[in-house]
The first five atom37 places (N, CA, C, CB, O) and aatype in JSON, in Angstrom:
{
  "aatype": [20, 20, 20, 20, 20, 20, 20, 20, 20, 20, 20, 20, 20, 20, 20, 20, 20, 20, 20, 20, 20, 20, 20, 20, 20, 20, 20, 20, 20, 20, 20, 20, 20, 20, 20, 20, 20, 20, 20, 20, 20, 20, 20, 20, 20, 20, 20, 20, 20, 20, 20, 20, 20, 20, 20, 20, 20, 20, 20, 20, 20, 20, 20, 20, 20, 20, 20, 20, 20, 20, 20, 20, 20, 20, 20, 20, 20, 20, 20, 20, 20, 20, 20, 20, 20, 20, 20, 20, 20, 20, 20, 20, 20, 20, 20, 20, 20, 20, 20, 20, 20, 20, 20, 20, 20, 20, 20],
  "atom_mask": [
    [1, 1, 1, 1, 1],
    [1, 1, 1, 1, 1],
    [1, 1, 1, 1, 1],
    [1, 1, 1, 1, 1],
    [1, 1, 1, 1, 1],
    [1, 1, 1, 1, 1],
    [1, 1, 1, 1, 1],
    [1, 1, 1, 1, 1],
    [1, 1, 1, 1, 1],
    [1, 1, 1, 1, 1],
    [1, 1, 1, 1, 1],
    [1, 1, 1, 1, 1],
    [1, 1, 1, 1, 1],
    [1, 1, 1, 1, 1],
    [1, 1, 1, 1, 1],
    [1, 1, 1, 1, 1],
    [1, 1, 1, 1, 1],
    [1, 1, 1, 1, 1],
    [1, 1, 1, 1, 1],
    [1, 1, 1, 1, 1],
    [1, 1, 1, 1, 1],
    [1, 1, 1, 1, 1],
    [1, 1, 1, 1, 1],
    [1, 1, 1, 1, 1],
    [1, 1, 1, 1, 1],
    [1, 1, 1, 1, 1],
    [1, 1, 1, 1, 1],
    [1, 1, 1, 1, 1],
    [1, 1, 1, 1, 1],
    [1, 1, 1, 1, 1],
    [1, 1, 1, 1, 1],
    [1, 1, 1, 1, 1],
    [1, 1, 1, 1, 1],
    [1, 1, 1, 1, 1],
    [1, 1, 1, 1, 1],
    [1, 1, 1, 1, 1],
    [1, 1, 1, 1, 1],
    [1, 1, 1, 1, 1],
    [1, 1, 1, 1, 1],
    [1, 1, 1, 1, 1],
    [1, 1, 1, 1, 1],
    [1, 1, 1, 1, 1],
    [1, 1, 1, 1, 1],
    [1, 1, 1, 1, 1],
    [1, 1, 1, 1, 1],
    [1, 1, 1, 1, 1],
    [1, 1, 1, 1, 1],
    [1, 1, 1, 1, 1],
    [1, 1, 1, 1, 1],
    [1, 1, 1, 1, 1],
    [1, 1, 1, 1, 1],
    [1, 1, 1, 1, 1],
    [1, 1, 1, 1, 1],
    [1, 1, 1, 1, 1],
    [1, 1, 1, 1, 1],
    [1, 1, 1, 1, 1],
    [1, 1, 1, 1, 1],
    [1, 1, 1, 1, 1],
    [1, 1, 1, 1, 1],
    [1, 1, 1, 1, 1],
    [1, 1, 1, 1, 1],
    [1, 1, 1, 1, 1],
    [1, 1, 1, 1, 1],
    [1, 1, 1, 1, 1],
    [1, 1, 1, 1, 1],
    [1, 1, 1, 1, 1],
    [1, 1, 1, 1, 1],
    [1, 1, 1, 1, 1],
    [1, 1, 1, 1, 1],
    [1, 1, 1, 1, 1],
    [1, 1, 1, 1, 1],
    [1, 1, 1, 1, 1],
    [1, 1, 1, 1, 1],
    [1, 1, 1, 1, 1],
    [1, 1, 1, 1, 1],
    [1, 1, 1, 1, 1],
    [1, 1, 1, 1, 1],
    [1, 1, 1, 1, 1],
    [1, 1, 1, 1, 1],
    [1, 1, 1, 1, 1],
    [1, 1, 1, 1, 1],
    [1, 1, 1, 1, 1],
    [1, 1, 1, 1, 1],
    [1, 1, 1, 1, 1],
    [1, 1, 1, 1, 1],
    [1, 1, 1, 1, 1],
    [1, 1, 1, 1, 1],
    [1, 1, 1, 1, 1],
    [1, 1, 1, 1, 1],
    [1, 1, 1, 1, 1],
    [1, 1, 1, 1, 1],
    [1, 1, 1, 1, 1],
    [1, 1, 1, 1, 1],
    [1, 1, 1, 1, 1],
    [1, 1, 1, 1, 1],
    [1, 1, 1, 1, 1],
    [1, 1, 1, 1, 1],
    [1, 1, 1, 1, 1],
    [1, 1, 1, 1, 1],
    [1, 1, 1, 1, 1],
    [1, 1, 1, 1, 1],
    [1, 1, 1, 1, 1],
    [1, 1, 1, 1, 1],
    [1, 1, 1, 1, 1],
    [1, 1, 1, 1, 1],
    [1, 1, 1, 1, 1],
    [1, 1, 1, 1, 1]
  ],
  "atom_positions": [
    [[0.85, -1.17, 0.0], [0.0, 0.0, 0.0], [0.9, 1.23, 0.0], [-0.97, 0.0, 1.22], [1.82, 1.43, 0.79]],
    [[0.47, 2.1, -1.07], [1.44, 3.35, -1.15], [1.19, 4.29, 0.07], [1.18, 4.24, -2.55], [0.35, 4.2, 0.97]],
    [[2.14, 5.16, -0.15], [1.97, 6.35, 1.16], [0.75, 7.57, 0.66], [3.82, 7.34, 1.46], [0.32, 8.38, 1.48]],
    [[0.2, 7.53, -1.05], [-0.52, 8.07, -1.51], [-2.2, 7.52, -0.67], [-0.15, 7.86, -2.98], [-3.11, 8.12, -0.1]],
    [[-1.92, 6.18, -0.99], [-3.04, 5.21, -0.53], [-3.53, 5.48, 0.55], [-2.73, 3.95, -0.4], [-4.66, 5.96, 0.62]],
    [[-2.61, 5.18, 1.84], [-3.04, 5.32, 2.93], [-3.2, 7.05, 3.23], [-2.12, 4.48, 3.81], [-3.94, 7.31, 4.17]],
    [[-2.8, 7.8, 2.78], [-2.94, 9.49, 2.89], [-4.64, 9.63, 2.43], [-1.62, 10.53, 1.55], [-5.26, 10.47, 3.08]],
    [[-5.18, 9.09, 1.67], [-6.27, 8.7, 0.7], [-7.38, 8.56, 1.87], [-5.94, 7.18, -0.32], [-8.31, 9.3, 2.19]],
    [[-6.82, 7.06, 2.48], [-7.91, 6.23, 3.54], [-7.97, 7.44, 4.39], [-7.34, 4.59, 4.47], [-9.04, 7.97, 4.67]],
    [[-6.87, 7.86, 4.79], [-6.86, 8.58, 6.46], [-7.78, 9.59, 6.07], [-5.23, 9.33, 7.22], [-8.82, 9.54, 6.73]],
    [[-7.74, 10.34, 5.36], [-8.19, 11.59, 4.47], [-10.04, 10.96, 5.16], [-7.62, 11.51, 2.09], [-10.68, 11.25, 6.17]],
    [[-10.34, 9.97, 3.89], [-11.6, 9.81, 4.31], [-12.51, 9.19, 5.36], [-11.87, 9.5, 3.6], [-13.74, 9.25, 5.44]],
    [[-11.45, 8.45, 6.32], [-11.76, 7.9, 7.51], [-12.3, 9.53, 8.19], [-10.31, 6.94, 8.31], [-13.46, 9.94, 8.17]],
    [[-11.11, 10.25, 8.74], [-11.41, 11.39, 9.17], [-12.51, 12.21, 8.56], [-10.38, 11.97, 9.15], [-13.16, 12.99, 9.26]],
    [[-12.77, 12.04, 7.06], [-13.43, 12.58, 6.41], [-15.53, 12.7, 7.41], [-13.02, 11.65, 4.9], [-16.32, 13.59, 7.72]],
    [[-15.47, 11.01, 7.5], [-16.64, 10.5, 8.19], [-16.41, 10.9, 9.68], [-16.83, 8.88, 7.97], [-17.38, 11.6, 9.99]],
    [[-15.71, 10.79, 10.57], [-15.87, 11.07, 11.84], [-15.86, 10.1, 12.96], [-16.88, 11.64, 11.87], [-16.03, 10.49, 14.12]],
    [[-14.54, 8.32, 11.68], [-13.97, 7.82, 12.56], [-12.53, 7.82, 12.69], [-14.39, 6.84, 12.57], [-11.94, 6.78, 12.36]],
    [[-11.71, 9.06, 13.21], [-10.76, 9.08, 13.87], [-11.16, 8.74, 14.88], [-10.15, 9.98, 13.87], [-12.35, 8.59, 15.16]],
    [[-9.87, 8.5, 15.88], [-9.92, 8.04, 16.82], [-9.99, 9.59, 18.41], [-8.63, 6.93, 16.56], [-10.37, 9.49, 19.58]],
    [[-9.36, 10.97, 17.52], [-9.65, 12.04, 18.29], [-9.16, 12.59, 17.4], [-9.28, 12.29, 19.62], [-8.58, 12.05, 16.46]],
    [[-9.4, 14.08, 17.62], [-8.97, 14.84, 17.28], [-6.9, 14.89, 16.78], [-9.63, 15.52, 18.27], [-6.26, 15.01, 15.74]],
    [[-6.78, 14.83, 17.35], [-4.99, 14.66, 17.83], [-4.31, 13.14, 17.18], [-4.83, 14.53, 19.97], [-3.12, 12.86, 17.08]],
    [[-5.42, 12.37, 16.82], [-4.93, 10.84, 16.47], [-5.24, 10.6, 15.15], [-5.62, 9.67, 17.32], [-6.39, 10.8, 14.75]],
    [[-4.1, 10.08, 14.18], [-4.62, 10.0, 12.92], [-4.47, 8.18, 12.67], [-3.67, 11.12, 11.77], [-3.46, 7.65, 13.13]],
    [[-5.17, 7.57, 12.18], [-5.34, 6.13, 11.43], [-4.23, 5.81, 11.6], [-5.76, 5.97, 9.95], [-3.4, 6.45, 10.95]],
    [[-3.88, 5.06, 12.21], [-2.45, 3.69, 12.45], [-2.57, 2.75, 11.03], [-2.84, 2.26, 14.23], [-3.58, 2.25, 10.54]],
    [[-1.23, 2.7, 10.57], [-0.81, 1.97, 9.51], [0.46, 1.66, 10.13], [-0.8, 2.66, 8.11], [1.35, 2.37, 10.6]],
    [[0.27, 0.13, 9.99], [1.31, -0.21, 10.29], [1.93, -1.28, 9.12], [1.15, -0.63, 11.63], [1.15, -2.11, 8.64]],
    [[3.28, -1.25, 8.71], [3.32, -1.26, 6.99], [2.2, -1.57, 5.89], [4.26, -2.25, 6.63], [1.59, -0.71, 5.27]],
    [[2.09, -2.52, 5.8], [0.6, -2.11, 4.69], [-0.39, -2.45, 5.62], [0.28, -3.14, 3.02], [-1.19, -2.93, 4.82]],
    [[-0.81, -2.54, 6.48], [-1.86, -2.67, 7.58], [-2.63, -1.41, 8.2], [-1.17, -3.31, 8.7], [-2.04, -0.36, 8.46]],
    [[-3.85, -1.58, 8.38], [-4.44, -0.78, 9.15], [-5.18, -1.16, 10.71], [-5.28, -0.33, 8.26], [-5.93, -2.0, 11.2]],
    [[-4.5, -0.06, 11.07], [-4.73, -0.28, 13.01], [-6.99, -0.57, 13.3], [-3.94, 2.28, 14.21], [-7.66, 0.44, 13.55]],
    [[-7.43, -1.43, 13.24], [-8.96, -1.69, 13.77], [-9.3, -0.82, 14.81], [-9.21, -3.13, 14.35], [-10.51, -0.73, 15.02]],
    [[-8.51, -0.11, 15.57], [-9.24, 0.32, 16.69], [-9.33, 1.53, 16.4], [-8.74, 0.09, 17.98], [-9.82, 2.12, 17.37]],
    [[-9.08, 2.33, 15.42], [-9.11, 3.4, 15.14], [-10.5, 4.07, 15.02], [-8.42, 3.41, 14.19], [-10.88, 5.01, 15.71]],
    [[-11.41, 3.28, 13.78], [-12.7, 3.1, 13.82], [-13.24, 2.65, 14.7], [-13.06, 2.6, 13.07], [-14.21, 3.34, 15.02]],
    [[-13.03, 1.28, 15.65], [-13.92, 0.76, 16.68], [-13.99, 2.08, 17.9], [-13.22, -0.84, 17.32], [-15.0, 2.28, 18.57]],
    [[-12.83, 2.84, 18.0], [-12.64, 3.42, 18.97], [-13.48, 4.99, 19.12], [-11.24, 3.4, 18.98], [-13.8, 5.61, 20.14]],
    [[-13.67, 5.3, 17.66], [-13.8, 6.47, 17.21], [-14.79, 7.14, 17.55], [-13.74, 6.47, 16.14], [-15.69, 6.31, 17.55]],
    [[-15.39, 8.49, 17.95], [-16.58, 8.65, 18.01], [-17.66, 8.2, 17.53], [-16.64, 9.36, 17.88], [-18.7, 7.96, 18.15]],
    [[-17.44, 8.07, 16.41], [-18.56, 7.56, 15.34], [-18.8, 6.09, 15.54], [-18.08, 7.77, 13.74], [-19.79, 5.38, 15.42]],
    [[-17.88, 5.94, 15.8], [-17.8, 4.19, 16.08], [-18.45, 4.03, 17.27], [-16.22, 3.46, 16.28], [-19.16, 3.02, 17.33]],
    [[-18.41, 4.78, 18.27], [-19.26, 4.51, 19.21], [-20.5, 4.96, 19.2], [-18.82, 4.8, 20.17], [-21.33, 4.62, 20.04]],
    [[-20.72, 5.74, 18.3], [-22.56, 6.2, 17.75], [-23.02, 5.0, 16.87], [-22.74, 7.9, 16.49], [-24.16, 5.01, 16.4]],
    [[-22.09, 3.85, 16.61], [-22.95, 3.04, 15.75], [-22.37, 1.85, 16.64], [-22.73, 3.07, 13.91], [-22.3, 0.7, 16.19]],
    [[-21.95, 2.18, 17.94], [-21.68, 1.01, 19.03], [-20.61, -0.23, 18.4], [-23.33, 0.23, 19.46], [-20.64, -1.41, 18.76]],
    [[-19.7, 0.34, 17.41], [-18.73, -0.52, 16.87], [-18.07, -1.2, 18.09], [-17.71, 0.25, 15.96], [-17.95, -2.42, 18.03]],
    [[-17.56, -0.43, 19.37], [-16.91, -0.63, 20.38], [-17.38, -1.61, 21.62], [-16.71, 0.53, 20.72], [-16.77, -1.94, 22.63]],
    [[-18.77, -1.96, 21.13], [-19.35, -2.81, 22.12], [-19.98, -4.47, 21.4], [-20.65, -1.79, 22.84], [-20.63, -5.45, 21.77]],
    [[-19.08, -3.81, 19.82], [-19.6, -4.65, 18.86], [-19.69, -6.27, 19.6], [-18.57, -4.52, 17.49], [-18.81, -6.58, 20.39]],
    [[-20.49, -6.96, 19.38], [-20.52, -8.66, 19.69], [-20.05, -9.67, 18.65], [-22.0, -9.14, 19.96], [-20.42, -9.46, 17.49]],
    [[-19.18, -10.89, 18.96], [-19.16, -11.5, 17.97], [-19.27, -12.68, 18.63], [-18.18, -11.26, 17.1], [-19.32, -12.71, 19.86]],
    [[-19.33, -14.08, 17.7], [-18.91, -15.45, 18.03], [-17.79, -16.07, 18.48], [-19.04, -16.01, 17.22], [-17.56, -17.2, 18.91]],
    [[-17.04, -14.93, 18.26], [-15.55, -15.55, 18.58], [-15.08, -16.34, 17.53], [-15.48, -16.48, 19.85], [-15.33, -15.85, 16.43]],
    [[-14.41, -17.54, 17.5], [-13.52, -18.21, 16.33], [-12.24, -17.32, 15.88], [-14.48, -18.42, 14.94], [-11.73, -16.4, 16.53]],
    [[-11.87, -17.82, 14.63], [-10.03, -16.88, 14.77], [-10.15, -16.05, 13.81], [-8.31, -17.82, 14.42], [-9.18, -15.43, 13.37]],
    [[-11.37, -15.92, 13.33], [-11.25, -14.7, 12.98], [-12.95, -13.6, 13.36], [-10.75, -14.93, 11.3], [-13.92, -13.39, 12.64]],
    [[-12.68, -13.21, 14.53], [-14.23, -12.6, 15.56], [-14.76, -11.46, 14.51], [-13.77, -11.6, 17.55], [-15.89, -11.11, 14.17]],
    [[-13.63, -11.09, 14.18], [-14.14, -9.81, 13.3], [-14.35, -9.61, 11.98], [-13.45, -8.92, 13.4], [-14.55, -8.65, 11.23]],
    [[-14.26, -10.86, 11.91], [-14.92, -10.49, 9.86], [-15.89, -10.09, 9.69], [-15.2, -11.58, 8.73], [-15.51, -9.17, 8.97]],
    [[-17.47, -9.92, 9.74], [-18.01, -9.11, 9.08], [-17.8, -7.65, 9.74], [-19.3, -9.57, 8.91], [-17.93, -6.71, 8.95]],
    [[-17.46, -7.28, 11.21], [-17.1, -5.55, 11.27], [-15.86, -4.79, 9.78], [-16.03, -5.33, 13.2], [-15.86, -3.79, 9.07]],
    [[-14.87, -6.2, 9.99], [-14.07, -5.91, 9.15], [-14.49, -5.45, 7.97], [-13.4, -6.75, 9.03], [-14.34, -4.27, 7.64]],
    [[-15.34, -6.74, 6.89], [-15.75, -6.52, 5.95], [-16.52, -5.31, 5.77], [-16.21, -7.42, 5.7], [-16.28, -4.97, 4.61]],
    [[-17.41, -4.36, 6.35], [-18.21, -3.42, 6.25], [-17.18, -2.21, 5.94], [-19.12, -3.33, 7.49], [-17.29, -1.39, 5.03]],
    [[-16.16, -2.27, 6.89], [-14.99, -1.4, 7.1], [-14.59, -1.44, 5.82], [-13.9, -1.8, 8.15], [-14.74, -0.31, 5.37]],
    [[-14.11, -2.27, 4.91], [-13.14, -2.32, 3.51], [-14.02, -2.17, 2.59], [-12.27, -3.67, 3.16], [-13.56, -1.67, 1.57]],
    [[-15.77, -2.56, 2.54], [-16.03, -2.07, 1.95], [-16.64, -0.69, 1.84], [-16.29, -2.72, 1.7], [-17.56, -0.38, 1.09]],
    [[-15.94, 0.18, 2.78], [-16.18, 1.76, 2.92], [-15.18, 2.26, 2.58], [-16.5, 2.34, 4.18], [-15.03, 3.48, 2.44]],
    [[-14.41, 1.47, 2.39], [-13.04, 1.97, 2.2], [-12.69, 1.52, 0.48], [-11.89, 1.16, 3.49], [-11.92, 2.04, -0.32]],
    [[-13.24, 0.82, 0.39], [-13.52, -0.16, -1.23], [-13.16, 0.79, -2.45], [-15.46, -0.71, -1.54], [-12.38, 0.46, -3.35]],
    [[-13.77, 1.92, -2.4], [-13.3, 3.04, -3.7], [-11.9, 3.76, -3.77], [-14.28, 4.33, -3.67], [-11.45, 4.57, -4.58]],
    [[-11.33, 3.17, -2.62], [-10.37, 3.34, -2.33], [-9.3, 2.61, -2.94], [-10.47, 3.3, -1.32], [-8.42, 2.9, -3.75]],
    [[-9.69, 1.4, -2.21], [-8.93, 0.01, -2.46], [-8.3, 0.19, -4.15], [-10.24, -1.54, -2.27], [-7.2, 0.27, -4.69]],
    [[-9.91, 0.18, -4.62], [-10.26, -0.26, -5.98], [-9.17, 0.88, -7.09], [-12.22, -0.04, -6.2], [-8.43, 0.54, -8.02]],
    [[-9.38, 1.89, -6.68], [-8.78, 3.07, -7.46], [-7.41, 2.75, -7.16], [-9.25, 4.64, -7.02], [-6.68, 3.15, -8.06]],
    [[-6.59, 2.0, -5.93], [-4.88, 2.2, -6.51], [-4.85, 0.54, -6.6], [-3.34, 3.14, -5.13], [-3.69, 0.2, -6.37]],
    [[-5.8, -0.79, -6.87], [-5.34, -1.89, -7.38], [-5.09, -2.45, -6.27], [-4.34, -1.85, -8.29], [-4.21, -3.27, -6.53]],
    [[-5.39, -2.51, -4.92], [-5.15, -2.96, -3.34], [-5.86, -4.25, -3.83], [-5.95, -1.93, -1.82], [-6.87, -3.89, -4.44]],
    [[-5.76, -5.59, -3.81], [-6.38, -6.98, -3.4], [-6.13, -7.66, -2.13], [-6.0, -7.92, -4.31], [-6.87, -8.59, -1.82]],
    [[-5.0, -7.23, -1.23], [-4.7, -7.4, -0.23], [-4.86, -6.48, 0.48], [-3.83, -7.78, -0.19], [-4.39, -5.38, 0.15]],
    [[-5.68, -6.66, 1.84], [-5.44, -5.7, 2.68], [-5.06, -6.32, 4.31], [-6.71, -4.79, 2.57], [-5.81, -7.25, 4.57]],
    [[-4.17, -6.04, 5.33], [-4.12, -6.53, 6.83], [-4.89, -5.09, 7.81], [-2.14, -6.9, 7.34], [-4.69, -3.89, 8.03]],
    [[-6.07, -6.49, 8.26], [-6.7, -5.0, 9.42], [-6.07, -5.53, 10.63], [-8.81, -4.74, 9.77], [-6.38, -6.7, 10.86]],
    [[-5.29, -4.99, 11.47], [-4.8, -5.57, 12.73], [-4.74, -7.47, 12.45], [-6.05, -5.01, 14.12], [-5.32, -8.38, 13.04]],
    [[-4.09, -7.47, 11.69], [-3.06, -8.57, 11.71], [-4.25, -9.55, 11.08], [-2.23, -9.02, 13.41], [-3.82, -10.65, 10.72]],
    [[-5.1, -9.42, 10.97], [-6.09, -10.47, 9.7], [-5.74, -9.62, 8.38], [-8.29, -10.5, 9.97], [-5.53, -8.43, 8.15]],
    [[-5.78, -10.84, 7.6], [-5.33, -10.4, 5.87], [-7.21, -10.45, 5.2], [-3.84, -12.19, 4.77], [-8.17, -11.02, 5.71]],
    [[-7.19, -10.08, 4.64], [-8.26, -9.98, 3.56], [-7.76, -10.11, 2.18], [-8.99, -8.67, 3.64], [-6.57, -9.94, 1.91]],
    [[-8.89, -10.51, 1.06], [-8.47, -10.33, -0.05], [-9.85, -9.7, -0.86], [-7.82, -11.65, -0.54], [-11.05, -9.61, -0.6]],
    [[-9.3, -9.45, -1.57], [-11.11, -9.02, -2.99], [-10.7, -8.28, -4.04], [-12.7, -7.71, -2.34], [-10.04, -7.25, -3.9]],
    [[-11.09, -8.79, -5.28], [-10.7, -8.2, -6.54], [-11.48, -6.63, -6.7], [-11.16, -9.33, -7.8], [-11.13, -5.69, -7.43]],
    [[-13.01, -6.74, -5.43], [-13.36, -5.81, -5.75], [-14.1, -4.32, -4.74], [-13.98, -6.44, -6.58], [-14.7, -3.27, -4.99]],
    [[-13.44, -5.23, -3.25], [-13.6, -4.85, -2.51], [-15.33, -4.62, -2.13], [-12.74, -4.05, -2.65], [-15.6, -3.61, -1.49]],
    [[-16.28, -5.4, -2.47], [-17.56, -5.36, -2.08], [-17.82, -6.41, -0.87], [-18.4, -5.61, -3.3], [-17.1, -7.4, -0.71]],
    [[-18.89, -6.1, -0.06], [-19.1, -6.99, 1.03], [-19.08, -8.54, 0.78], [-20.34, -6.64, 1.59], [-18.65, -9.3, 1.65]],
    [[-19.56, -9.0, -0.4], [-19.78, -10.58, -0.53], [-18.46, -11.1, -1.46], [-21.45, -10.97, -1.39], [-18.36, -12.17, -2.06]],
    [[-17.65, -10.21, -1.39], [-16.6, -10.3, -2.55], [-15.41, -10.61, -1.42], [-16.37, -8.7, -3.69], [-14.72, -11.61, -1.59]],
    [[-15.25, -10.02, -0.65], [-14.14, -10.03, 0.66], [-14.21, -11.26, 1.56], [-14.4, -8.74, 1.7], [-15.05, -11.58, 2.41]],
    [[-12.84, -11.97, 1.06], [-12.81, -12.84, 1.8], [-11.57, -12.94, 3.15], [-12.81, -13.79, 0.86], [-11.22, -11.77, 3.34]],
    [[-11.07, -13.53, 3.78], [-10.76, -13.46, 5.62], [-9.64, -14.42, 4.81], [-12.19, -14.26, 7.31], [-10.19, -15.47, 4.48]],
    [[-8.14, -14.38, 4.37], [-7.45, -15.09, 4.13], [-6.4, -15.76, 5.4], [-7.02, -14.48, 3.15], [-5.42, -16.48, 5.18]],
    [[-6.82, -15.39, 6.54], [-5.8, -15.91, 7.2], [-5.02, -14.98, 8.03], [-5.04, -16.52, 6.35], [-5.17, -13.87, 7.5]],
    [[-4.09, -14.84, 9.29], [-3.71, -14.18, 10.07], [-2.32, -13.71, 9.79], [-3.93, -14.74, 11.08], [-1.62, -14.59, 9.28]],
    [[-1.7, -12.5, 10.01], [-0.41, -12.18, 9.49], [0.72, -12.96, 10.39], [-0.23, -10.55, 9.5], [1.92, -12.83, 10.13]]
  ]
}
């Protein structure tokens, strides 16, 4: 993921009103993006991301995930991203849509 790319995401993460504060911008950590940024975020807690529930298994967060990439998807799509790591789960999708994104496995 370029430094254009992620300048791109952060841009429109912040854009919506899930930073994590004011003062905190989107964690990338080499081509990865930090999950708690959004879970943590104001917004994230107006749509209760932070209290989100799951089943557990090894990977708890795939569909929060998936919703996430595909908000982020016009993104993806415009610099050619098929890989993405959200906090250390990999994803893949040619096209970044919800039924298109699949959970490839842990970094």
């Amino acid at each position: 993921m370029t430094e254009e790319c992620k300048q791109e995401i952060k841009d429109y993460i912040d854009s919506k009103g899930f930073s994590y504060n004011r003062n905190s911008n989107v964690k990338f950590y080499g081509s990865g993006i930090h999950r708690g940024y959004y879970i943590d975020s104001e917004e994230g807690k107006n749509r209760k991301f932070s209290g989100f529930s799951y089943d557990g298994g090894d990977h708890q967060w795939e569909s929060l995930d998936k919703y996430f990439l595909e908000f982020i998807g016009h993104i993806l799509r415009k610099h050619d991203i098929t890989e993405v790591n959200l906090s250390y789960d990999i994803y893949e999708s040619n096209n970044w849509k919800f039924g298109s994104i699949e959970w490839a496995g842990k970094l």
